[in-house]
VEXMIDREN-109846 format. One record per residue (C-alpha): x, y, z. Coordinates in steps of 0.1 Angstrom, whole numbers, plus 2048, in hexadecimal, padded with zeros to 3 digits. Each point is the difference from the previous one (the first is absolute). Example, Ala and Ser with C-alpha at 12.3 -4.5 7.8 and 13.67 -1.06 7.14 Angstrom:
87B7D384E 80E8227F9 
END
This chain:
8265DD4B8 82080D81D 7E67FF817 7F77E07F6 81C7F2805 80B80F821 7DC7F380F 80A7DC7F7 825806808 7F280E821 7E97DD804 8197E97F5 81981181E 7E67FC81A 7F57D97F5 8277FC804 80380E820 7E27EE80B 80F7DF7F4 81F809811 7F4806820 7E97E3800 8227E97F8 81281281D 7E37F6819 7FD7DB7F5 829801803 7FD812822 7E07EA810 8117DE7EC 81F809816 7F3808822 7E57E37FA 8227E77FD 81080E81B 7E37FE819 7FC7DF7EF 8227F3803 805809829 7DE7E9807 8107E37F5 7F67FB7DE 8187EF7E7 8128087E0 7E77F07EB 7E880E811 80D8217F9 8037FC7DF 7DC7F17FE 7F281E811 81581A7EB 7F57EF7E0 7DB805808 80382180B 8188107E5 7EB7E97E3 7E3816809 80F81F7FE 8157F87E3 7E97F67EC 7E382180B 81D8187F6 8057ED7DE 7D38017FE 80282280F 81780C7E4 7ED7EF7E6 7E280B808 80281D817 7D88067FC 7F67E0810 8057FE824 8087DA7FF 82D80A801 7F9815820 7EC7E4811 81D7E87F8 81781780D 7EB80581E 7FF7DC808 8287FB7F8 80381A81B 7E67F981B 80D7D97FB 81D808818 7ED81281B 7FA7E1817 8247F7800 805821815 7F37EC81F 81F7ED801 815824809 807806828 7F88267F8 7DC80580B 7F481A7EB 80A7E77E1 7F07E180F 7E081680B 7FE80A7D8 8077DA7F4 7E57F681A 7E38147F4 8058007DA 80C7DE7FC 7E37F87EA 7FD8227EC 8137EA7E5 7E07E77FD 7E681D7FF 81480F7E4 8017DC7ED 7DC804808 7FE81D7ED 8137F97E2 7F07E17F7 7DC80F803 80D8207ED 8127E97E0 8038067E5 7F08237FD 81780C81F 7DB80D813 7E77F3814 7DE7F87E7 7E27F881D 7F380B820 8097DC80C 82A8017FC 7FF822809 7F07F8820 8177E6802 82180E800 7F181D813 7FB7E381B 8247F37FA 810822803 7E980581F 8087DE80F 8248077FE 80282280E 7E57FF81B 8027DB808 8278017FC 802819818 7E77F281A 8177E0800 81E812805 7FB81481C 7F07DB80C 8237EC7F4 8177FC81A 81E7ED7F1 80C7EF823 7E67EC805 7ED7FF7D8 8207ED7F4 7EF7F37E7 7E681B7F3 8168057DE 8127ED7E7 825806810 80E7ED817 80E81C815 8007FA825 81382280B 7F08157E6 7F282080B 7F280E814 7E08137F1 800822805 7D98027FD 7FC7E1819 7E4807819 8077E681E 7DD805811 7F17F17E3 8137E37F9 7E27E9809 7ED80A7E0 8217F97EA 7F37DA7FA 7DA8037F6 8098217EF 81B7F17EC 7E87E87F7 7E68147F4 81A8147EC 80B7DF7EA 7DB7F47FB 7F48237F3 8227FE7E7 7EE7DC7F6 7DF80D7FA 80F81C7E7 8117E87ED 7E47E87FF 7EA81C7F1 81980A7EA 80A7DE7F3 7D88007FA 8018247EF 8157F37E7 7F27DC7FB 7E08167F6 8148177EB 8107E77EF 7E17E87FC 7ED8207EC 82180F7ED 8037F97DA 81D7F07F1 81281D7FD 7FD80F825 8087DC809 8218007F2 809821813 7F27F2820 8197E17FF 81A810812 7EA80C81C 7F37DC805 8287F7803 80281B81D 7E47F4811 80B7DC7FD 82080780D 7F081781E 7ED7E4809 81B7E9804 81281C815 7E47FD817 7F77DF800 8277FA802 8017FC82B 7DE7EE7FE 8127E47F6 8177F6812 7EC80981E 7E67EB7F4 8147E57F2 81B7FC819 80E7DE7F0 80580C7DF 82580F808 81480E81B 81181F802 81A8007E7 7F67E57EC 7FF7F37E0 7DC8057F9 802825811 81E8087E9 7EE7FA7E3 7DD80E807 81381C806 8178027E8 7E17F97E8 7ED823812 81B8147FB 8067FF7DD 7DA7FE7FB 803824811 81A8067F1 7F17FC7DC 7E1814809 8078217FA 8107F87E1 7DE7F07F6 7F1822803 81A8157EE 7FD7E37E6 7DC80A7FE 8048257FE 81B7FB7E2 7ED7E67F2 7E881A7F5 81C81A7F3 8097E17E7 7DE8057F6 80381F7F6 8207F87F2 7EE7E47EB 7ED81D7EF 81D8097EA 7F97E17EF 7D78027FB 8048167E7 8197E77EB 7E87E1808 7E08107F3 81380E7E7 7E380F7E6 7EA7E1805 7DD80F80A 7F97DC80A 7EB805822 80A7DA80B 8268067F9 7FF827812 7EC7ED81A 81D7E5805 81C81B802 7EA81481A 7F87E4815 8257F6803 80B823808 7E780381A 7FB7E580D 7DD8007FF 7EA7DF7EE 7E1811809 80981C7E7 7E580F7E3 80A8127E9 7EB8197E5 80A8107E3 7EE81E7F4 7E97F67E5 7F68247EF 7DF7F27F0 7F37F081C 80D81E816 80C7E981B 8207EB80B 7FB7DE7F5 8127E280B 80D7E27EB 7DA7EF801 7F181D7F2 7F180C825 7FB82280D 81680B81C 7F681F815 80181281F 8248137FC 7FC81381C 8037E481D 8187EE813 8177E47EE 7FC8157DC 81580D7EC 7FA8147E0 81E8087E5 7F98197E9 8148107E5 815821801 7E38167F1 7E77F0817 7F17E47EC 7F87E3813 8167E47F8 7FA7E381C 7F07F4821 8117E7819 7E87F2815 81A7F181C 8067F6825 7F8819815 81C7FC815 81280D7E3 7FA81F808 81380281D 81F8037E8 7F78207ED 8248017F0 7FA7DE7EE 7E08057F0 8098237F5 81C7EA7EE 7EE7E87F0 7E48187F8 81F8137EE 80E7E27F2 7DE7F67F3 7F78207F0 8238017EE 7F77DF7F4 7DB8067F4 80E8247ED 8177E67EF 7E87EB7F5 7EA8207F8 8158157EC 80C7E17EB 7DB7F97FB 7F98277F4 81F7FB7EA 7FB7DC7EF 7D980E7FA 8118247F2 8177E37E5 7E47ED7FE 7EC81D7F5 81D8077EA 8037E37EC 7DC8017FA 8008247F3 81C7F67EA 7ED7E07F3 7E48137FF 8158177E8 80C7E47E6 7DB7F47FC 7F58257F7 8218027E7 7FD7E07F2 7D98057F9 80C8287F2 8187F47E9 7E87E47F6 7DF8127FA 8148227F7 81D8007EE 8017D37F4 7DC8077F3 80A8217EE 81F7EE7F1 7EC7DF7F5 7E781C7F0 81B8107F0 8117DD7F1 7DF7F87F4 7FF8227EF 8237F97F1 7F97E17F4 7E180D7E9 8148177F2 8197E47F4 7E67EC7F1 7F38237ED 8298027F8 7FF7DD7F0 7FE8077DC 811825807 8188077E5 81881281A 8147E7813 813818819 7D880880E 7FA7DB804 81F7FA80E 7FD81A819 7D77F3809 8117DF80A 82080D816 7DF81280D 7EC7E0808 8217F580D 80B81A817 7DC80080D 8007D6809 81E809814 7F781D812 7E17E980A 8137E180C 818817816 7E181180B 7F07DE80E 8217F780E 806821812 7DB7FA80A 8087DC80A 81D808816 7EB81F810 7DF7E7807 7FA7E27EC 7DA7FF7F5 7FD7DB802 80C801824 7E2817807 7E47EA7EA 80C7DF805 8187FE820 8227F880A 7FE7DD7EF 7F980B7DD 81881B805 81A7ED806 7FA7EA7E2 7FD81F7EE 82580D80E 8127DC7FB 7F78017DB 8118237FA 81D7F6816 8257FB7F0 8077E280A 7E47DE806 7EA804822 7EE7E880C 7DF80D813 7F07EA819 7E6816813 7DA7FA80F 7E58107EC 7F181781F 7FE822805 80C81681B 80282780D 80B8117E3 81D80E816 8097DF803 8007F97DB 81281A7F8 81B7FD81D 8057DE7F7 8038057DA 81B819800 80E7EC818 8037E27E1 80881D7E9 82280F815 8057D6802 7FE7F77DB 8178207F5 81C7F981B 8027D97F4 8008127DC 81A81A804 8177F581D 7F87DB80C 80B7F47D7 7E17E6807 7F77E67E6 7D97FD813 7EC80B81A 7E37F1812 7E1818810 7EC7F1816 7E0815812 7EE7EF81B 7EA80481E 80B7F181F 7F3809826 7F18207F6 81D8127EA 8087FE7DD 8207ED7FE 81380A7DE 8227EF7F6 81A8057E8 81A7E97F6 81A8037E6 8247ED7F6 81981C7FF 81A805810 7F280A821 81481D81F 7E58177FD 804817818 7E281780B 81881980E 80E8077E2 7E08027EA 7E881B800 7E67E77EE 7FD7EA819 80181A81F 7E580F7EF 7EA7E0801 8087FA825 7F2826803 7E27FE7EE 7F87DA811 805812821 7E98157F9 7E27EB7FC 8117E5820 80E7F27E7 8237E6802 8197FE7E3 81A7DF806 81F7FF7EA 8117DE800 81D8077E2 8267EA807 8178097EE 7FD7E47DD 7E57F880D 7E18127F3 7EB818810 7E07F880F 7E681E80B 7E57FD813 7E681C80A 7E67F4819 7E381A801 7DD803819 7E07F57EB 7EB7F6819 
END
């Protein structure tokens, strides 16, 4: 774990210095750029303009660089906030600096080039935009250099974008070929056309076959190239258009004014689109709250497709009959192994889920692993709830289970051997009638008496444990049966149908804990049962005229209902104001 630690304290020092570095050469090139600027004539605004652009860029790659220090998208931004300066050098009188500004005046555009091809994933994906950029990089540096030893800033006054008439001279200037300045110059601008012809095609293709999801990552680059396009179209024109507005006009002003914050906004686009998918990933925290443990495919669909982003998501959950992920309309999904799928098992290894998503998606390893965490979190949720309302479930049924088999012991066992033995008794006292001694006849009946009571307490004990009736006639007769034994008058409204016997029973006691709270705490004149089916689940009700406040916190009688209803998805609703009765409802599954 020290080691650990020092590794990444080690990383973090060197991203830092990195990051530094890269500040103090956008400060440094930003600077020198203004100067050089500045002394070929250009104004304040135009200062700040050209600043703005510059520093944007590399403000905004340190912030993606930081962020996301694996994706190469922050250094290109820095790169280009950097390089955007270069040109201005050709407004210095040293000629070393205006050789320099001369030949890599356009490095910035081949770099621009390069990030929007390489967005978002920070790399170049085809043979096409690496050939590409390879032809920008090349243009600039062999091209650029060709032109420079061509530029002779004398007499090509107006080969660059300053309006410097004593700037220079080029150090690199060759004067015997100053002839070929012209055609070369030329050729140099129409190649820089071509490249961005083919790439504005390279990503009209790109975009044209990406999914929904790609798209949305691509919409920064098509910012970039919009706004390179206007850059280049920009001295078209008002070359070609010479009416539209004068130097220094109002229509100038504004289409520039317009370009420059257009550039300006551009490199924030793409950091917005690198952080856009950290809030992705921040979104995760919340999957596992919205799915909650609802093994609802459509909902855990919904909640993916929002995190990712993604409509064209399938998703499959592990069906371990069918040994197969299965998606909300009962289809196979397969093929795990292949690009845009993702599978989620569990902990142990058991295979939980399959996302069948965007492919582009997998460019951003760090999100899926999030949501494939977030999903499996989410599915052992739902899981180990499952194993543990089926382990109450099971429960409940064992203890039913366990009445029945008491209720039918005591009945057939010890209720049949005490009905024997009263019958027994009671043939004795009619031997005893004419007996002489009345202490034995006396003692016969406190017999025959003793035994009638030990068989009444017997069926009630039995009663309470499992009534019979419930089990050979249903819930209905049952409840009949209970209202007549009641202490105070019950009313029984309740549909003559029978149900699971889980059901039956659940719902039953359920009356039972009802009838005895009205009886012993609620000081209830009546109560009205009512047992009905409605939508697919027995719907039992309770109402009495007591004095109402029941509490279910403070009763164990009642939380023990809510329990055992629980167990078999089961809902117990207690409606009780205080004076104003108490009304219990317990809504149970009966198909």
């Amino acid at each position: 774990m020290p080691y650990r630690v020092a590794v990444d304290s080690q990383g973090e020092r060197a991203v830092r210095l990195r990051l530094t570095g890269a500040a103090a050469l956008a400060a440094v090139s930003g600077g020198a750029g203004a100067w050089a600027y500045a002394r070929s004539g250009a104004s304040a605004a135009d200062l700040v303009r050209d600043l703005a652009v510059g520093w944007a860029y590399a403000i905004a790659g340190i912030v993606a660089w930081r962020r996301r220090p694996a994706n190469h998208t922050g250094r290109l931004m820095v790169a280009e906030g950097i390089t955007w300066f270069f040109g201005n050098l050709q407004g210095t009188a040293s000629p070393a600096l205006f050789a320099f500004g001369a030949w890599w005046e356009a490095l910035n555009m081949a770099i621009l080039l390069h990030l929007i091809l390489s967005f978002p994933e920070g790399r170049l994906t085809s043979v096409l935009t690496r050939r590409l950029v390879q032809g920008a990089y090349g243009l600039v540096a062999v091209g650029g250099l060709v032109r420079t030893l061509l530029f002779d800033p004398a007499t090509q006054t107006g080969a660059t974008y300053l309006d410097c008439r004593d700037c220079g001279p080029n150090l690199l200037h060759v004067p015997a070929w100053d002839g070929l300045f012209g055609p070369f110059d030329a050729a140099y601008h129409a190649a820089g056309w071509v490249l961005s012809v083919v790439a504005a095609v390279a990503i009209v293709l790109r975009w044209r076959h990406a999914s929904a999801a790609r798209r949305r990552a691509l919409l920064p680059a098509w910012i970039g190239i919009g706004v390179a396009t206007v850059f280049l179209m920009w001295d078209m024109l008002f070359y070609v258009v010479p009416w539209f507005g004068g130097v220094g006009s109002l229509p100038e002003q504004a289409v520039y004014l317009m370009s420059d914050l257009a550039q300006v906004a551009v490199p924030f686009a793409f950091l917005a689109g690198l952080l856009r998918m950290r809030l992705q990933r921040a979104e995760v925290s919340g999957l596992v709250i919205d799915i909650g443990t609802d093994s609802d495919p459509a909902r855990l669909r919904d909640a993916l497709v929002r995190v990712l982003g993604d409509p064209t998501l399938r998703l499959g959950l592990w069906d371990e009959e069918r040994g197969a992920y299965v998606d909300g309309a009962g289809r196979e999904l397969g093929g795990a192994q292949r690009p845009g799928r993702t599978a989620v098992a569990a902990a142990d290894g058991r295979p939980l889920a399959l996302l069948h998503h965007d492919p582009a998606l997998d460019e951003d390893p760090e999100l899926l692993a999030s949501v494939a965490a977030a999903l499996r979190l989410a599915l052992e949720n739902v899981w180990l709830r499952t194993r543990a309302k089926d382990v109450a479930t099971r429960i409940v049924q064992a203890a039913d289970a366990e009445r029945g088999r008491l209720e039918r012991d005591l009945h057939d066992g010890a209720q049949t051997r005490l009905v024997f033995a009263l019958m027994s008794v009671r043939r004795v006292q009619k031997g005893l009638t004419d007996h002489p001694d009345a202490t034995l006849r006396e003692a016969a009946d406190e017999a025959e008496s003793s035994l009638r009571l030990a068989i009444d307490e017997l069926r009630g004990i039995a009663q309470g444990i499992h009534p019979a009736v419930l089990t050979r006639e249903g819930l209905a007769a049952a409840l009949s049966t209970l209202a007549e034994e009641a202490a105070l008058p019950v009313v029984v409204a309740a549909e003559p149908r029978r149900y699971d016997p889980l059901v039956e029973s659940t719902a039953y006691f359920t009356v039972c804990e009802a009838l005895s709270n009205a009886a012993k705490h609620a000081d209830a004149r009546a109560v009205s049962v009512s047992a009905r089916h409605q939508e697919g689940r027995l719907v039992v009700e309770t109402v009495d005229d007591g004095v109402g406040g029941v509490d279910l916190a403070r009763g164990t009688g009642l939380r023990g209902l809510a329990d055992r209803l629980a167990a078999v998805d089961g809902v117990l609703h207690i409606d009780s104001p205080a004076g104003g009765g108490t009304r219990i409802r317990a809504e149970l599954p009966c198909g």
